[in-house]
TORPAVO-842813 format. One record per residue (C-alpha): x, y, z; residue in three letters. Coordinates in steps of 0.001 Angstrom, whole numbers. Example, Ala and Ser with C-alpha at 12.3 -4.5 7.8 and 13.67 -1.06 7.14 Angstrom:
BEGIN
+---------+---------+---------+------+
!    east !   north !      up ! rest !
+---------+---------+---------+------+
!   12300 !   -4500 !    7800 !  ALA !
!   13670 !   -1060 !    7140 !  SER !
+---------+---------+---------+------+
***
This chain:
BEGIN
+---------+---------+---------+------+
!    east !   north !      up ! rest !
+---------+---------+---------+------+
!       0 !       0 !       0 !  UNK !
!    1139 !    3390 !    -582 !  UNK !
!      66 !    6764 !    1293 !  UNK !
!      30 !    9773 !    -140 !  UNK !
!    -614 !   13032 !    1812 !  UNK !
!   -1574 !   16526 !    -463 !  UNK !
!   -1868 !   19668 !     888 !  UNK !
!   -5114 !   21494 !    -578 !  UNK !
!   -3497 !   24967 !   -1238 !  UNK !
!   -5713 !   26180 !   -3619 !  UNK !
!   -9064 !   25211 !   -5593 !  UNK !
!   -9915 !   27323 !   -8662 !  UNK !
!  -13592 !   26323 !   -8486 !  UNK !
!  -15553 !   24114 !   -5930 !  UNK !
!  -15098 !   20565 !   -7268 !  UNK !
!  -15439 !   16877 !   -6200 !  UNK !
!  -12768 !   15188 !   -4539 !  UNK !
!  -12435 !   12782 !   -7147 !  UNK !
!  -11777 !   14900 !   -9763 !  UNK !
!   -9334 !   17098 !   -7601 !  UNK !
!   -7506 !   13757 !   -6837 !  UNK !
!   -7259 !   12649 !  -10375 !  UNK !
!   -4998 !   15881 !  -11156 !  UNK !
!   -3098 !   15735 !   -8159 !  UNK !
!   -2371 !   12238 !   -8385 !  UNK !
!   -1857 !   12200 !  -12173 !  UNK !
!   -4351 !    9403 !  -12937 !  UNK !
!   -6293 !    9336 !  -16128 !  UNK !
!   -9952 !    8846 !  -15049 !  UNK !
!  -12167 !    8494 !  -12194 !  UNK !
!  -12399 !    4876 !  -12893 !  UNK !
!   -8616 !    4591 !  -12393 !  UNK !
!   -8307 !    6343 !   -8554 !  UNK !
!  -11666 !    4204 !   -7855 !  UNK !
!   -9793 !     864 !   -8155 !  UNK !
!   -6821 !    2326 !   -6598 !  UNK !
!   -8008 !    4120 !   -3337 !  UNK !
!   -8402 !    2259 !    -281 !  UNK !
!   -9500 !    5284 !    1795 !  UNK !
!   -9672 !    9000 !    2077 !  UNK !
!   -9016 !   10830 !    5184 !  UNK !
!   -9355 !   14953 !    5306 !  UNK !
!   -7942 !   16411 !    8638 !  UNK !
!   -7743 !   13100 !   10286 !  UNK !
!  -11485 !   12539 !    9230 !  UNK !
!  -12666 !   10063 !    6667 !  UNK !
!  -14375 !   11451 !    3543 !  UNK !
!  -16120 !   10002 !     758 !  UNK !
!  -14964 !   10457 !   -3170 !  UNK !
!  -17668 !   13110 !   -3600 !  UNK !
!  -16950 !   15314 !    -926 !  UNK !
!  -16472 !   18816 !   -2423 !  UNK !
!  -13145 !   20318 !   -2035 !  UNK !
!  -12291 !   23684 !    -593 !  UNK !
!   -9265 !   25702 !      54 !  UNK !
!   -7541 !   24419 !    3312 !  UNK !
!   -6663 !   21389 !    5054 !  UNK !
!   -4989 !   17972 !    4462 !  UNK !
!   -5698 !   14730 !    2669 !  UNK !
!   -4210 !   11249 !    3426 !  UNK !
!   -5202 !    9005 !     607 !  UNK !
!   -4471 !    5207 !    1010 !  UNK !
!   -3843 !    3811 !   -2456 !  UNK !
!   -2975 !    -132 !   -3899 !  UNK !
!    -175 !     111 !   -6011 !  UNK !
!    -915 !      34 !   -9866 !  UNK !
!   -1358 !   -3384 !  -11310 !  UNK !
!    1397 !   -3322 !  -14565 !  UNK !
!     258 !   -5940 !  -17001 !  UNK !
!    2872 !   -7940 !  -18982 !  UNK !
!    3236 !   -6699 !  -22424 !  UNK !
!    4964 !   -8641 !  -24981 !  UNK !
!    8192 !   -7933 !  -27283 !  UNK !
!    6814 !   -7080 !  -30886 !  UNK !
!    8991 !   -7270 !  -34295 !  UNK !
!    8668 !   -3761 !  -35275 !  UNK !
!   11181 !   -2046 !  -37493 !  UNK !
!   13231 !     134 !  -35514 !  UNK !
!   15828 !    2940 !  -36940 !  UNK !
!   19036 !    2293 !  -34914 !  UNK !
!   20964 !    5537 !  -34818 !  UNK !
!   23604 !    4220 !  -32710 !  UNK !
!   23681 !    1227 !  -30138 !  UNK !
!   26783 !    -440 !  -27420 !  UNK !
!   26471 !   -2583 !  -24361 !  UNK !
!   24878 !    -135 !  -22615 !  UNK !
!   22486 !    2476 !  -24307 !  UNK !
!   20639 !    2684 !  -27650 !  UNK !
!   19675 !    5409 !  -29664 !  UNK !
!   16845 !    4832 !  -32198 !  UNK !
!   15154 !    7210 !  -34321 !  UNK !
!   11409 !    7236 !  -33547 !  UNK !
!    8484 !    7649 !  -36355 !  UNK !
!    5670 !    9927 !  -35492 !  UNK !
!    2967 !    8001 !  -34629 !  UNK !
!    4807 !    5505 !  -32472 !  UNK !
!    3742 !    5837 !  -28668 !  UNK !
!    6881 !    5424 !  -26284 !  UNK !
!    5880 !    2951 !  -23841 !  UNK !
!    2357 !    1111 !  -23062 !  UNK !
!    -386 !    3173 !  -21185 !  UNK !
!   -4333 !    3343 !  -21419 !  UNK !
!   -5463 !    2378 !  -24301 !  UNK !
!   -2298 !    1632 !  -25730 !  UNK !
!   -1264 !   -2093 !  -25602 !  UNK !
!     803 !   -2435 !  -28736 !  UNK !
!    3055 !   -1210 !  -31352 !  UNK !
!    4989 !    1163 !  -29105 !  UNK !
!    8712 !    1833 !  -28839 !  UNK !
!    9242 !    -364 !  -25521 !  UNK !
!    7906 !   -3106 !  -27401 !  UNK !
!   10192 !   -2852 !  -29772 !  UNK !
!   12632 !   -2402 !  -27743 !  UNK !
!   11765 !   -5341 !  -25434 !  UNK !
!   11874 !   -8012 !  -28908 !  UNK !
!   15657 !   -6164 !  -30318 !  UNK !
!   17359 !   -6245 !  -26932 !  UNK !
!   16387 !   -9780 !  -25536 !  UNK !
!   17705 !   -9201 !  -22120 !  UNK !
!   15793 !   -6381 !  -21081 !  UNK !
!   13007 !   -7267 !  -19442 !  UNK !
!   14883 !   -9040 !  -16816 !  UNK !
!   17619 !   -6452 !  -16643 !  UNK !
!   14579 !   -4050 !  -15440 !  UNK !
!   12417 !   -6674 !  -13197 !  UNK !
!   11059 !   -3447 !  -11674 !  UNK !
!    9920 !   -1545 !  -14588 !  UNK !
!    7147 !   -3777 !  -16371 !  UNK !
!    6172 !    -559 !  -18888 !  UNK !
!    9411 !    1935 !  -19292 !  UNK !
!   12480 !    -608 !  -19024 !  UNK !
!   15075 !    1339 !  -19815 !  UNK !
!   13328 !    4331 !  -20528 !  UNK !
!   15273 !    7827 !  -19792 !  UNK !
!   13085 !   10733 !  -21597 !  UNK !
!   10000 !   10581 !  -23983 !  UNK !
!    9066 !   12041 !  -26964 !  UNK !
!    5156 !   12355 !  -27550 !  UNK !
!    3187 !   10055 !  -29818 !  UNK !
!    3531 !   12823 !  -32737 !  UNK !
!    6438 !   13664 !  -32475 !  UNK !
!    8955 !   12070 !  -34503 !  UNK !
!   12935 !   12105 !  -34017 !  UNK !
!   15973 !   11141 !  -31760 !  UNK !
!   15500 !    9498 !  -28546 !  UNK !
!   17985 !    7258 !  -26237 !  UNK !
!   17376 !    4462 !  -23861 !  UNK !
!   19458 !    2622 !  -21239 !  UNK !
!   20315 !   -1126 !  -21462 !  UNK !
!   21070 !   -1761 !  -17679 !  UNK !
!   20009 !     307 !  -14373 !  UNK !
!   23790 !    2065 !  -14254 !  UNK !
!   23490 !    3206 !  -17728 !  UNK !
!   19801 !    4780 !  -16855 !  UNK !
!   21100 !    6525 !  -13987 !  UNK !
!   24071 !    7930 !  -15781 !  UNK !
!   21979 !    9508 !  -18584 !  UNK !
!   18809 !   10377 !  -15876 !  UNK !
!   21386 !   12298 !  -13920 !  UNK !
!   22137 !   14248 !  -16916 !  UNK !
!   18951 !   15391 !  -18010 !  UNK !
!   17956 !   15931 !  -14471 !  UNK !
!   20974 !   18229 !  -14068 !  UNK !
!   19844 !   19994 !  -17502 !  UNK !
!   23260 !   18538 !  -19076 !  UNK !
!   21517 !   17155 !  -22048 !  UNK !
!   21200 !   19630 !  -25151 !  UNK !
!   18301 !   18921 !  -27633 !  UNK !
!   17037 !   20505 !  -30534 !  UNK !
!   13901 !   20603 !  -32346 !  UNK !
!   12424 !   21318 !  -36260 !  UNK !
!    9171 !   22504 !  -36110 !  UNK !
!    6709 !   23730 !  -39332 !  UNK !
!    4359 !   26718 !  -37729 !  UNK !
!    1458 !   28713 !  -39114 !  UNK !
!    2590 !   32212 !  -39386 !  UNK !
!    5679 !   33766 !  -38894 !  UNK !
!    7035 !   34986 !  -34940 !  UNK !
!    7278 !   39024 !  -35026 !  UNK !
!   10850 !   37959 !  -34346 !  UNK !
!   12639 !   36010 !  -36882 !  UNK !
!   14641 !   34509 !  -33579 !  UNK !
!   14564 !   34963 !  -29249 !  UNK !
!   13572 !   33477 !  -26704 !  UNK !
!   10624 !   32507 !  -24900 !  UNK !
!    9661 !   31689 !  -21713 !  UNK !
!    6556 !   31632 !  -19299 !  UNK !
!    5179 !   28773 !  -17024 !  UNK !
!    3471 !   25627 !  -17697 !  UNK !
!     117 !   25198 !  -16164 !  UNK !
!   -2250 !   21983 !  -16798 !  UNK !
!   -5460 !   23547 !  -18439 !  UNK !
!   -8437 !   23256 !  -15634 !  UNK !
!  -10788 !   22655 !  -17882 !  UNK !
!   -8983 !   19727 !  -20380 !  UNK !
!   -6047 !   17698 !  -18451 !  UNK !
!   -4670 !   16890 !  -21820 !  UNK !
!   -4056 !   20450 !  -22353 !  UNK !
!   -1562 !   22880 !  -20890 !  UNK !
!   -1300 !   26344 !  -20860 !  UNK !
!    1685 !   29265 !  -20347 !  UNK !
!     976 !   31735 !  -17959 !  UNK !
!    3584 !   34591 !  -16835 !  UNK !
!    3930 !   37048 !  -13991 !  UNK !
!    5511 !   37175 !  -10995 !  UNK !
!    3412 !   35292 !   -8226 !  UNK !
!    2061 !   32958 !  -10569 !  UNK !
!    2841 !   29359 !  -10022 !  UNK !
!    4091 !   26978 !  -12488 !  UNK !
!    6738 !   25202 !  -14026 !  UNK !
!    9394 !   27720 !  -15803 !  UNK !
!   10512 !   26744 !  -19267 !  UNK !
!   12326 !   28490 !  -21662 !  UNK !
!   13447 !   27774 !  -25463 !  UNK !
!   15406 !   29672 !  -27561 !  UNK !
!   14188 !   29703 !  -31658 !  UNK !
!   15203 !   30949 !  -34819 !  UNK !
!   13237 !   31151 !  -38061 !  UNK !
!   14827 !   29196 !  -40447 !  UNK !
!   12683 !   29995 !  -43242 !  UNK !
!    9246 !   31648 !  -44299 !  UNK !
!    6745 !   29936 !  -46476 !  UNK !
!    3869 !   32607 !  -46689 !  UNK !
!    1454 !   32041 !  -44243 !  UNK !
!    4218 !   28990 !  -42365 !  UNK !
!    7592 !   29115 !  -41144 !  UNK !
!   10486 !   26199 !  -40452 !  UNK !
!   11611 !   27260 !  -37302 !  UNK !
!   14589 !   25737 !  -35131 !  UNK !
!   14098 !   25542 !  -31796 !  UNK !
!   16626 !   24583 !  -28860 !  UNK !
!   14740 !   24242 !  -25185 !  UNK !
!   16759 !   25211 !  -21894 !  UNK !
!   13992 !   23461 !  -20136 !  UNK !
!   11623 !   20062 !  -20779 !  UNK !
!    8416 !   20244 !  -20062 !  UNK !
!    5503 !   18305 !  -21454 !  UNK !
!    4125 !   19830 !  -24460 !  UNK !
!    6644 !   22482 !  -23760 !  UNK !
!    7442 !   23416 !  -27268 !  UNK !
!    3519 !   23325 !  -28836 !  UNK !
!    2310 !   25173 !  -25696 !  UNK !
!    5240 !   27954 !  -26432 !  UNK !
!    4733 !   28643 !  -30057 !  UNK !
!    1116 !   28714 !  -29728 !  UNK !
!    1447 !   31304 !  -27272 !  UNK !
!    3840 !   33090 !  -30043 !  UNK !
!     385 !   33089 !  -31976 !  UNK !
!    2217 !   30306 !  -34325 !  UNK !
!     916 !   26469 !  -33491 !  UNK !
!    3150 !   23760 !  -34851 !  UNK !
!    1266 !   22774 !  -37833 !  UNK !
!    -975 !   19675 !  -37616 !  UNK !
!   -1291 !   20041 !  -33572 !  UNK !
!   -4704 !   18564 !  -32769 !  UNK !
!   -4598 !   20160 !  -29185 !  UNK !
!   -2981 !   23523 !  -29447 !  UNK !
!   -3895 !   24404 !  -33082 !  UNK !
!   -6934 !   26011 !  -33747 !  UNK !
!   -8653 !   23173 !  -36077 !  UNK !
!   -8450 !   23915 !  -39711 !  UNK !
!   -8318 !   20928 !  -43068 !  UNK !
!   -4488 !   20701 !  -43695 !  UNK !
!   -3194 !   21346 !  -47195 !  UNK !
!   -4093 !   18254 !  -49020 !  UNK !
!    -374 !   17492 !  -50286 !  UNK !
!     685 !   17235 !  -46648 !  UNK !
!     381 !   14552 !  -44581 !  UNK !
!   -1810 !   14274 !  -41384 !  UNK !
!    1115 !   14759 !  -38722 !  UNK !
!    2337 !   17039 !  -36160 !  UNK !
!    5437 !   19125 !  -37821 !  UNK !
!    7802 !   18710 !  -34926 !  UNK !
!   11037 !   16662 !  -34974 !  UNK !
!   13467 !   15955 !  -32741 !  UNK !
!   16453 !   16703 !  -34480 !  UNK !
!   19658 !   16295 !  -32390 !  UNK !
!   20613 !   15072 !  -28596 !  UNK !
!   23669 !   15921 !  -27037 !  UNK !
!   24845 !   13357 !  -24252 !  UNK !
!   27540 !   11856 !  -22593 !  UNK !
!   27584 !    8491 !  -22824 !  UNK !
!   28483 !    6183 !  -20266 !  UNK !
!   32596 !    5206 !  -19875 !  UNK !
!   33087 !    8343 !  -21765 !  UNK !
!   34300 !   11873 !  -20659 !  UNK !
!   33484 !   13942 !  -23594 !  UNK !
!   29433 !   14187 !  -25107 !  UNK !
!   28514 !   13170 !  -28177 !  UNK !
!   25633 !   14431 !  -30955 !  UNK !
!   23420 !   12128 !  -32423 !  UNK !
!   21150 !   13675 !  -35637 !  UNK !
!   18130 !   12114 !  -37150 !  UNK !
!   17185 !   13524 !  -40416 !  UNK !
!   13788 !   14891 !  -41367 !  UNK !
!   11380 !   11946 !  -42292 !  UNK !
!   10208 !   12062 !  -45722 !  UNK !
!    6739 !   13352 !  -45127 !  UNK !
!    8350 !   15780 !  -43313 !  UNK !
!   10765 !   16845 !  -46457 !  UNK !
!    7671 !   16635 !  -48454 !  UNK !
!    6066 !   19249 !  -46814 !  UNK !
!    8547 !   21528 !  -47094 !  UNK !
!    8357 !   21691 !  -50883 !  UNK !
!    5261 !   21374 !  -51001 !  UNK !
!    4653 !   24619 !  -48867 !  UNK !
!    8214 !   26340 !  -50531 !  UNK !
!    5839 !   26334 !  -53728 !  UNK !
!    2507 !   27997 !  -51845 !  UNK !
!    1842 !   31700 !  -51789 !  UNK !
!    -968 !   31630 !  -49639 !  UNK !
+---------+---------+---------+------+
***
């Protein structure tokens, strides 16, 4: 069993439990906490899932730890960009989903991963979903992305990113064009209240959030697009969509932070955003090393397709 206390600090509007507890906790439903929570307590008193919460006071919730179904190694074709003893760096399509979640029991990268590197399920007896795992790219995003083959060699590289040693860089399409062909921008990261799939940048002093910051340059304009480069300081979750939609330019084909509009026929359906290069130190070396992965075709396509459109 696992306890988990949360201070209620603050409560935009008056809400049930339940829901307040599926943010906090970072579960996906309702459903989810029900089959997980053993027993609420506010201030010492017990409290049912539909108690309404208000500013103030302290929870204890008593949950079962998650149940992590097996899932099995799948043939898939993976894009090896570089692989040793003890990491591997593969190039992953857009469309691919990282590792298993709701809803999503096959086809992803840790699948792959599991069938290509035999031994790694029992080299991470602990991690059932994410062996190996270090960072994550999201389902539409295509590009470089590294994984650990034994605990050591995950530390190593978590330590890194954790210490904001890792550089990364990103190729985005936009609509529009920044004011500023290049700068940087910045803000904090707030989960949208109303859609938990959805984040939103807020600024000010006094406001609360996660700070991010990325650094872009406008590569080229394409009428009403741009190819931007961008380079992140920070990285958040949906950090780089959430930043250039606040620059009035969504990444093009972003189904969340785009305003919804029929994309040019000639392109494909796809989010524009690639993860272009990782800089990392690997482990039993001193010195970092780049890894590139080159636009994906669709991705090229696009390009001409939109170097040829005067709209």
């Amino acid at each position: 069993m696992e306890t988990r206390k949360i201070r209620i600090e603050d409560s935009p509007r008056p809400t049930r439990l339940d829901v307040y507890l599926v943010e906090r906790l970072k579960l996906l439903s309702r459903s989810q906490l029900k089959e997980r929570v053993v027993e609420i307590r506010l201030n010492g008193k017990k409290v049912k899932a539909s108690h309404r919460v208000t500013p103030g006071g302290e929870l204890e919730v008593l949950l079962r730890p998650p149940e992590e179904p097996e899932f099995a190694p799948e043939a898939l074709p993976l894009r090896i960009l570089y692989e040793d003893s003890r990491v591997i760096v593969v190039d992953k399509p857009a469309g691919m989903v990282v590792h298993p979640g709701a809803g999503v029991h096959r086809g992803t990268l840790v699948q792959g991963l599991l069938y290509h590197i035999k031994t790694l399920k029992e080299t991470f007896p602990e991690e059932a979903i994410r062996p190996g795992i270090v960072h994550r790219l999201d389902k539409d995003t295509s590009g470089v992305l590294i994984a650990a083959k034994n605990p050591e060699a995950l530390e190593f590289l978590a330590a890194q990113f954790r210490t904001k040693k890792v550089e990364k860089t990103y190729l985005a399409i936009v609509k529009g064009t920044p004011l500023k062909r290049e700068g940087w921008v910045g803000g904090k990261l707030v989960r949208d209240p109303g859609n938990r799939k959805r984040f939103r940048l807020v600024e000010g002093e006094g406001v609360r959030g996660k700070p991010m910051q990325t650094w872009y340059r406008v590569l080229r304009s394409y009428g009403g697009y741009a190819f931007v480069f961008l380079k992140p300081r920070t990285g958040r979750t949906h950090q780089l969509r959430v930043q250039m939609q606040s620059l009035g330019c969504p990444i093009l084909g972003d189904p969340v932070y785009s305003r919804k509009g029929k994309l040019k026929e000639e392109l494909s359906p796809r989010l524009y955003l690639h993860a272009y290069s990782l800089k990392i130190t690997l482990p039993g070396e001193e010195a970092p090393r780049i890894f590139y992965s080159i636009l994906p075709p669709d991705f090229k396509d696009a390009l001409r397709t939109l170097a040829g459109f005067k709209g």
